[in-house]
GUSETI-229333 format. One record per residue: x, y, z of N, C-alpha, C, O in turn; residue in three letters. Coordinates in steps of 0.05 Angstrom, whole numbers, plus 5000, padded with zeros to 4 digits. Atoms other than C-alpha are relative to their C-alpha. Layout:
<nodes>
XYZXYZXYZXYZala...
</nodes>
This chain:
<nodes>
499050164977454274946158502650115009504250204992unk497949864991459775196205502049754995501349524989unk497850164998466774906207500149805014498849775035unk500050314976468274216236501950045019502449865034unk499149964975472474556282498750085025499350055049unk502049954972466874806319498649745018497849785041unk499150214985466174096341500849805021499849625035unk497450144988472273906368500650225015502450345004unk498749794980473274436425501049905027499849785045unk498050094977479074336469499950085033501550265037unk501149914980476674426543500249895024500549655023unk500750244976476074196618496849944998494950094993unk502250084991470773746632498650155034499950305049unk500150225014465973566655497349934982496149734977unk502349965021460773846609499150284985498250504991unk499949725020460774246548497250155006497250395007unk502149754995453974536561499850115021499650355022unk499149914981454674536628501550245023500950405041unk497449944992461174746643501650264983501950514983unk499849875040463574926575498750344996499750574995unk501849795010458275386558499450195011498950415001unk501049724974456575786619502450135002502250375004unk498149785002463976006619500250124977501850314976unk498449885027464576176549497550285004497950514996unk502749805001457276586563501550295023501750545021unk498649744975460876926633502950094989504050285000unk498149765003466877146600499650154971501350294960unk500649795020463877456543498150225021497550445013unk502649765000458877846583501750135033500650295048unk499249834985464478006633502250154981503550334992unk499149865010467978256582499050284988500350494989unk502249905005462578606557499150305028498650545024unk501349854979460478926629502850075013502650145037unk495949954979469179056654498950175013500050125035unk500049824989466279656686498349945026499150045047unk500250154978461679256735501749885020503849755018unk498650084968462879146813499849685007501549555020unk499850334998460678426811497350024982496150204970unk501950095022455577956775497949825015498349785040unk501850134988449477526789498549854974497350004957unk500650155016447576926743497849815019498249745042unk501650084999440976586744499749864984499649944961unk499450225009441075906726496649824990495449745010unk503250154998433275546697501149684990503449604985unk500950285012431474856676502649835001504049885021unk497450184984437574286671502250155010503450085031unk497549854979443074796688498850075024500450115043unk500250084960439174816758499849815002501749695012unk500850364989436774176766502949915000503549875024unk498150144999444273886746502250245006504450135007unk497949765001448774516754501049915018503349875010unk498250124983451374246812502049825002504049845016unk498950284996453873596801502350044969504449924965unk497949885023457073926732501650175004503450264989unk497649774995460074406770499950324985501950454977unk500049805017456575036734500750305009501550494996unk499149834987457275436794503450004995504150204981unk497750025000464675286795501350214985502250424994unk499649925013466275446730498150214992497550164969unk501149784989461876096741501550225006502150444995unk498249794982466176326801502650104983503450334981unk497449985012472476206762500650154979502850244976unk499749845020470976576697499250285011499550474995unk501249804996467777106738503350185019503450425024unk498749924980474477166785501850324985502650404963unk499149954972477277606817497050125012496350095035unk501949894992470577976816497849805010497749575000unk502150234983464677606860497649924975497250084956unk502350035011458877316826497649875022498249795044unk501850114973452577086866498649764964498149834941unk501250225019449876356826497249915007497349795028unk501950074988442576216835499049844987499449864963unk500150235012439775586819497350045001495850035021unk503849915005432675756796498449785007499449555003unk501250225003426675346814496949994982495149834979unk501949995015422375696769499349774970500849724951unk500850155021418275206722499050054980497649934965unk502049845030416175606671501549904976504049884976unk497450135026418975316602500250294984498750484980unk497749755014423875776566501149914973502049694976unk499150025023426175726499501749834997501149674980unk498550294999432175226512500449915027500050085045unk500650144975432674756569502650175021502350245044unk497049884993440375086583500150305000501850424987unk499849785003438375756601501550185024501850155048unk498249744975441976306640499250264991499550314967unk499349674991440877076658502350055011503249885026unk498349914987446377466675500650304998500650424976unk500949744979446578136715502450035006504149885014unk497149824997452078716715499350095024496950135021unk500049824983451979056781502750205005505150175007unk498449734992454479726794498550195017496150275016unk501649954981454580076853496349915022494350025031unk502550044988449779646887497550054982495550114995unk502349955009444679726827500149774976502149754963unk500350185029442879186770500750244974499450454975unk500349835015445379546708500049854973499450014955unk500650115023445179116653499749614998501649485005unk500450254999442178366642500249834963500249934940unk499850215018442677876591500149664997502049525001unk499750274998440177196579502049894975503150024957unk498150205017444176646542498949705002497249625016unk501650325010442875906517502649834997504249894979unk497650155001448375386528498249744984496849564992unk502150215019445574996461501649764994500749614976unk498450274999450974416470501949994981501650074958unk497650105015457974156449501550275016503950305009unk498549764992459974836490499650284983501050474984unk500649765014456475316441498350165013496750045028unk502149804983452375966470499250054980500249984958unk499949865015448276356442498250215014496550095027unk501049874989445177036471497550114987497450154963unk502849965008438277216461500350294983501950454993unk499149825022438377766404501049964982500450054960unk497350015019444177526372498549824967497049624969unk500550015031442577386292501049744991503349674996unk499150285018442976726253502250024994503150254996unk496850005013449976556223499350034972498149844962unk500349885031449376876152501949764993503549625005unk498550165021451276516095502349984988503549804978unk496449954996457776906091501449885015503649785009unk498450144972459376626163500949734992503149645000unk500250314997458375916142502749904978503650024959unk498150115021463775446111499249804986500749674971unk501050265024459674946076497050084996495250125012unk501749855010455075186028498649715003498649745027unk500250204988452174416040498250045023499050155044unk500949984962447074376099498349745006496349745019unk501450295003445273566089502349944993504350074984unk497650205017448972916073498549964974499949934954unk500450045026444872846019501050194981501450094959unk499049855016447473495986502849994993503650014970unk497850174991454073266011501649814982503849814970unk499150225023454472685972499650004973501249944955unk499149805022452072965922501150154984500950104960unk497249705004456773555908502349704997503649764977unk496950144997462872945914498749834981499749794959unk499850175028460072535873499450174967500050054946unk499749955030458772985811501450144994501350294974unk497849795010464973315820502649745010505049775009unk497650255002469072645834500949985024501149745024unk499349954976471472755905499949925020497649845017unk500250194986471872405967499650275029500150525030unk500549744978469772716038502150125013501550325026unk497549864993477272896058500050324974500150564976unk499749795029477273235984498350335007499150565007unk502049824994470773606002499750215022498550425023unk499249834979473373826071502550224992502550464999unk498349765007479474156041499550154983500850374983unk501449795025475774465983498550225017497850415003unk501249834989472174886044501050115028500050325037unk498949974984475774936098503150075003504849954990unk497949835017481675396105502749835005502249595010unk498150174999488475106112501149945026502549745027unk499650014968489575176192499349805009500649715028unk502350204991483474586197502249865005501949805029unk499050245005489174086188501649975034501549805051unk498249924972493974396248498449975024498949825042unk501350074978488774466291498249725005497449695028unk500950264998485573756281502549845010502249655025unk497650164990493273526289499750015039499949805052unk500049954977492573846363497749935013497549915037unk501850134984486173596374500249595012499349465030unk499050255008489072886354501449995028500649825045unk497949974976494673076411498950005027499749905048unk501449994962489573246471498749704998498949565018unk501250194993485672636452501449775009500249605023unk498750194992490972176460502349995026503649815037unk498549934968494572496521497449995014497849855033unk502950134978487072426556500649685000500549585023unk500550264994487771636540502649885014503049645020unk497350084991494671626565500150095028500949935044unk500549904974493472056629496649795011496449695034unk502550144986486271686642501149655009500149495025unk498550344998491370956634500650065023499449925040unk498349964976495571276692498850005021499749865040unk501949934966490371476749499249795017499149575006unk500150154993488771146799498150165021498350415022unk501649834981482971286858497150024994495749884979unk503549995003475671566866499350254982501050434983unk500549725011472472136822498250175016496050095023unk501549834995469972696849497250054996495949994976unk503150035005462972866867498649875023496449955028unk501850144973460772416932497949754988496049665001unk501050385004458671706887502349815007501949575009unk498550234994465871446904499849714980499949474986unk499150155019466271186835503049944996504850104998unk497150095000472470826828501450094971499850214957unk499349935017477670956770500049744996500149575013unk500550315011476770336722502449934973503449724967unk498750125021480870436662502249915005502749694994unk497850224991487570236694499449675004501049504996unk501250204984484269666721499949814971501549644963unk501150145029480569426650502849924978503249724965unk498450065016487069576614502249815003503749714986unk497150244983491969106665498249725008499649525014unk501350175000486468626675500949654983500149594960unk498750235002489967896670496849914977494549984982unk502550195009484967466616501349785000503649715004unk499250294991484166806619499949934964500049684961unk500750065031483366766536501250234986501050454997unk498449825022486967156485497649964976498549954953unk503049975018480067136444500150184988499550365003unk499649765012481167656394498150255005498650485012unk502449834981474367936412500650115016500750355021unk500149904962475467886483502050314999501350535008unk498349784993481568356477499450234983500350444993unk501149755014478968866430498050125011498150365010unk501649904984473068936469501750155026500850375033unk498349954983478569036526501150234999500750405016unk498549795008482869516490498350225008498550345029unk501949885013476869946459499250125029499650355035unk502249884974472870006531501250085009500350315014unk499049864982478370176572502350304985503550464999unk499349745005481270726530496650225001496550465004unk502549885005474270976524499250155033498250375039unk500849884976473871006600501250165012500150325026unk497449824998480671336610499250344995499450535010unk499949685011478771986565496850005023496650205038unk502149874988471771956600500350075022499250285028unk499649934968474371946677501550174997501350315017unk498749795002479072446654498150255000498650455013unk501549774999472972886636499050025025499150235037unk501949944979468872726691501650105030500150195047unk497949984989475372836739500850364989502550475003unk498949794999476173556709501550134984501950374980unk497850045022480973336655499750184978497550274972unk499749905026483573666591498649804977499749584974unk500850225020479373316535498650144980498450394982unk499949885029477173456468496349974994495949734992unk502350155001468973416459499449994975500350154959unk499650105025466573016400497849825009498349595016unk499949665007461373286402499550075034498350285041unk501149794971460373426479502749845018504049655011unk498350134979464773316543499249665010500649465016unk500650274991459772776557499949684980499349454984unk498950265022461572326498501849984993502049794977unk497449985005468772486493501849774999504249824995unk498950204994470871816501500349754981501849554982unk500850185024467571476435501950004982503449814979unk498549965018471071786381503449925002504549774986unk497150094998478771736409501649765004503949714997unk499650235001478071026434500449844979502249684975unk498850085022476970876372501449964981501949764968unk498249875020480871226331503149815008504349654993unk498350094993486571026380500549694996502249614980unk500050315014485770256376501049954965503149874955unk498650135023485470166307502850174990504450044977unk497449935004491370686299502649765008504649704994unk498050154995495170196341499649744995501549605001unk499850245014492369546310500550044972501149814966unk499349935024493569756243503050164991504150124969unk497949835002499370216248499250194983500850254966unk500749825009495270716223502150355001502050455023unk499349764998499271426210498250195012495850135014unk501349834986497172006243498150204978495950294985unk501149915019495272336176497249924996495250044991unk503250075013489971886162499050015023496850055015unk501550004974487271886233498950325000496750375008unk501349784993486872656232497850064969495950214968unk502350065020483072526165498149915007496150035002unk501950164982479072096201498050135012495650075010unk500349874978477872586251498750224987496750324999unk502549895011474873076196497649914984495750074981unk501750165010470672616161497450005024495150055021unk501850114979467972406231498150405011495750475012unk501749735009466473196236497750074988495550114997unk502549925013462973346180496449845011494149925005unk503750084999456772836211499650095025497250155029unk500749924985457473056274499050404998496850455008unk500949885004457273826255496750074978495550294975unk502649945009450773646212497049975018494750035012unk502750074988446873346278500550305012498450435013unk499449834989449873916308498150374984498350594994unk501149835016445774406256496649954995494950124992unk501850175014440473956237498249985023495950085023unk501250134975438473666305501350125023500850365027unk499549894981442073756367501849775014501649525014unk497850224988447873486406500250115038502250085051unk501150014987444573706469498149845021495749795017unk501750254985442673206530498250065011496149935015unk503149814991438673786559497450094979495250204986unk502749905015434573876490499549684987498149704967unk500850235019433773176462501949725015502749535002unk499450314991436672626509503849984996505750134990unk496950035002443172266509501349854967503649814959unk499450065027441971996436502150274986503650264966unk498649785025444772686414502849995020504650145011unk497350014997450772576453501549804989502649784967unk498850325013453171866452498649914980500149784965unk500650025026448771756397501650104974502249974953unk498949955022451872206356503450034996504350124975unk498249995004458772156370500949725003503349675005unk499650265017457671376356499750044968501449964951unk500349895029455271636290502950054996504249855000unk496449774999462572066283501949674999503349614980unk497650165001466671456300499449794971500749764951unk499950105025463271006256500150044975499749864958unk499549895020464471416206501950054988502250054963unk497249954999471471566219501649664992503649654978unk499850265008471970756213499650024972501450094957unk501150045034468770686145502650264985503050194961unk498849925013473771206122502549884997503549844975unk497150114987480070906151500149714992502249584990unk499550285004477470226132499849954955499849744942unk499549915025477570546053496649994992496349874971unk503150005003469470596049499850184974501050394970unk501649725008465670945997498750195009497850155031unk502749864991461171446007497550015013496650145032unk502450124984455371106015500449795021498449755035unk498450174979458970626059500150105022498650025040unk500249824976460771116108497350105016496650075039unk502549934989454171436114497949855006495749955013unk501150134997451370846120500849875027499349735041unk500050124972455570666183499150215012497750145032unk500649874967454371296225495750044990494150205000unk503250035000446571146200499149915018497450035032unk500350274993446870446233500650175025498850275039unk500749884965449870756298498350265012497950315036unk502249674985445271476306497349795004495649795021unk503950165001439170956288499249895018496849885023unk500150264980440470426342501150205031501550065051unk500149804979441771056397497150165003497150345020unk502249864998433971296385499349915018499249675021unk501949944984430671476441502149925033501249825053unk497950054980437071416490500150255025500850495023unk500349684976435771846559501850055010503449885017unk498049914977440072236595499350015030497350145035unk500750054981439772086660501749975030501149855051unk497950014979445772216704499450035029498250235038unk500750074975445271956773501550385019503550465007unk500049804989446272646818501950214981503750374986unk499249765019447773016758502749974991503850184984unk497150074991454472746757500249954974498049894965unk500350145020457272566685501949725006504249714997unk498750224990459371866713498549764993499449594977unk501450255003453671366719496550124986494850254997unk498850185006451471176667501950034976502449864959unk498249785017456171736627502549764985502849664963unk497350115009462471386626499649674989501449604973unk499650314994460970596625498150014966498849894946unk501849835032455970876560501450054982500749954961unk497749955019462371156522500749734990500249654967unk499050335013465070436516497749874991497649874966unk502450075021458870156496499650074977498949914960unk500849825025458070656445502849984978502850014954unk498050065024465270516418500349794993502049734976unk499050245018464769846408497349974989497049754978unk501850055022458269926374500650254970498950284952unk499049875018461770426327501649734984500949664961unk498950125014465869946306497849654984498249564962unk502250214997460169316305498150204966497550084946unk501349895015456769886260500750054970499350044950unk498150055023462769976212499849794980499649804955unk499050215014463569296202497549814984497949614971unk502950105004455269166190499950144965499650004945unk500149945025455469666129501750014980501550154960unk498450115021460669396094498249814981498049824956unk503150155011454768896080498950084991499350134967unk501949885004449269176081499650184976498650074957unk498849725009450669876044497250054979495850254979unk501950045020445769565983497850055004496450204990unk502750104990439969366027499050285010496650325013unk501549694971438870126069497350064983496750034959unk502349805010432870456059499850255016498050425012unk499749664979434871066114501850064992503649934982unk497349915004438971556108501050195028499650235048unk499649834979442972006153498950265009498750395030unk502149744996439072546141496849965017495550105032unk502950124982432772166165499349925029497349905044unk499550114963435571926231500450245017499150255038unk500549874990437372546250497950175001497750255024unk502649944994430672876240498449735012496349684999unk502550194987426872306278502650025019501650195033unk499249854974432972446334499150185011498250205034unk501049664990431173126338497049985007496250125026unk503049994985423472976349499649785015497349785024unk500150154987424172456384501750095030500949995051unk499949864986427972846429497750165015497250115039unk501949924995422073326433498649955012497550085030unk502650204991417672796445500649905032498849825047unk498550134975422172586509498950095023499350335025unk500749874966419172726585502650115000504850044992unk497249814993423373306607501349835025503749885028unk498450324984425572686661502749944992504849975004unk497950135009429772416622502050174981503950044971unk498349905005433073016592502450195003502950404991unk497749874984439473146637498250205020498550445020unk501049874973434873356700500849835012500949955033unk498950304979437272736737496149955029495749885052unk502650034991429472716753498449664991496249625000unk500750055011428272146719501949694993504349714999unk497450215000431871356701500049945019498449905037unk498150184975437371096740500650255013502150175030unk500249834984437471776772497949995026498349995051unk502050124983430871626799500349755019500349715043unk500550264985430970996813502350025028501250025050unk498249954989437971076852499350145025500050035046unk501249894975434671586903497749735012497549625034unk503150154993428571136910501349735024500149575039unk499850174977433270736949500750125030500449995051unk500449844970434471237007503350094999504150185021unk497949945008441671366979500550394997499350574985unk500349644994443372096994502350064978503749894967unk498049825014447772596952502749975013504650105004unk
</nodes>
């Protein structure tokens, strides 16, 4: 299993496969081609259908600049190996001289057709399950912080500190804004709004629900706006994990130490759907986004709240389990509706999830390993509708009222 920094990549929104991925694909293969006059990328399956509304052209032109690129938004239906596919074409002198497809396999990872499995040298956790996982720590005594520094080199800490830093300058910049987001739905900005919102009850609930949702919507309008934000595990769930984190930091007076502990803990489950299954809305729905980066928080909870082992893996069970069969379905491709208003949902059932297997823990009969294989085919199983084509849902339905782009 790779590092849990692969993860947590620091990025503009407002979508790691999207966005993310198609630049990380065009400046490797313009690095690759420097001697080319310009380029020509051919876009299939959800990167046409939604490439627009994610802005894939955009972030295209921009990694391609100064030199031109031509973006074509395929309407070929032929199915292709992953739903997030791209060609891309060197020209010189007016002639095609070298092509290469690529696979934007989500969270902002590529991978180019040829290119070779990650050897077992590559990998930093000899580990490729929670059951081995827990395992390994329990017959060697160890706790999952323990187990992360026993594999991971000593940098993880610095750079989780800085991921800690963008996530909470996103909930501090998403507090500030004010206005519509980009795109032509003339969605309003909400988290100011949610977080200054007079109540009529000081209901401990009420305001935690309060807190929780509107930092959640903050980091998400920040992504969907363009923003600097941290994905965990994609641009389009970016909003779960830091809400949380942030809250109870500031109802608890949590240190930053244990929060960026937190923050690898909540790792390790997300880099296992991320191996295992898929954190892809274009290959398996929106369970593997907000699904699994409800998983991640609740996990990051159960550590923070002093959990065992089985404790923990028993909350981000409870929340991947109760995200099956969750579609992606963004209304004109946009990650807005029902992207953002979904993040808060998803963080206050992280915490709802936390606080269930404190209980429970005895009673389970699933494990995390089990949820994510029945994510992953259940994915499979999904009408390509509902997986980030905006064909499908409240995408559908939304046109069906005569509502234009």
């Amino acid at each position: 299993m790779k590092s849990i920094r692969d993860i947590y990549k620091i990025g503009m929104g407002p979508s790691s496969s999207h966005t993310m991925g198609p630049e990380f694909a065009a400046n490797r293969f313009k690095k690759e081609n420097s001697e080319a006059d310009s380029f020509k990328v051919i876009l299939y399956g959800s990167l046409s259908k939604t490439g627009k509304g994610h802005g894939t052209d955009r972030a295209l032109i921009k990694a391609f600049s100064p030199k031109n690129v031509e973006v074509i938004f395929s309407e070929d239906t032929e199915e292709k190996k992953h739903p997030n596919t791209m060609d891309f074409i060197a020209i010189k002198d007016g002639k095609e001289t070298v092509s290469q497809r690529y696979y934007s396999i989500g969270g902002g990872d590529i991978k180019a057709e040829g290119d070779e499995e990650v050897s077992q040298e590559e990998e930093t956790y000899l580990e490729n399950s929670f059951a081995e996982i827990k395992q390994f720590c329990q017959c060697t005594y160890i706790d999952l912080v323990d187990y992360i520094s026993m594999n991971e080199d000593e940098d993880i800490w610095g750079y989780l500190s800085e991921v800690w830093k963008v996530m909470k300058d996103s909930i501090h910049c998403g507090l500030q804004k004010e206005g519509v987001l980009p795109g032509g739905l003339n969605i309003l900005r909400k988290a100011k709004i949610l977080f200054n919102k007079e109540l009529g009850t000081k209901h401990p609930e009420v305001m935690e629900c309060q807190r929780v949702c509107a930092y959640a919507y903050a980091v998400s309008e920040e992504n969907a706006d363009n923003g600097k934000i941290v994905t965990a595990p994609t641009c389009g769930s970016c909003g779960v994990l830091p809400a949380v984190l942030y809250y109870m930091q500031e109802k608890k007076n949590i240190s930053d130490e244990k929060i960026i502990n937190a923050l690898a803990v909540a790792g390790i489950f997300g880099e296992l759907a991320k191996k295992n299954a898929s954190v892809s809305g274009a290959e398996c729905g929106c369970q593997a986004e907000v699904g699994v980066a409800c998983s991640m928080a609740a996990a990051s909870l159960g550590y923070i709240f002093g959990y065992n082992i089985e404790q923990i893996e028993y909350a981000a069970e409870i929340a991947l389990e109760h995200h099956l069969g969750l579609t992606c379905d963004p209304i004109c491709g946009l990650v807005q509706v029902p992207c953002i208003e979904r993040n808060a949902v998803a963080a206050m059932r992280a915490i709802n999830s936390a606080n269930l297997a404190f209980f429970l823990t005895d009673t389970r009969r699933i494990s995390y390993d089990m949820v994510l294989k029945s994510m992953y085919q259940t994915g499979l199983d999904m009408n390509e509708s509902y997986r980030e084509t905006s064909e499908g849902g409240l995408a559908k339905a939304y046109f069906r009222k005569g509502i234009k782009r």
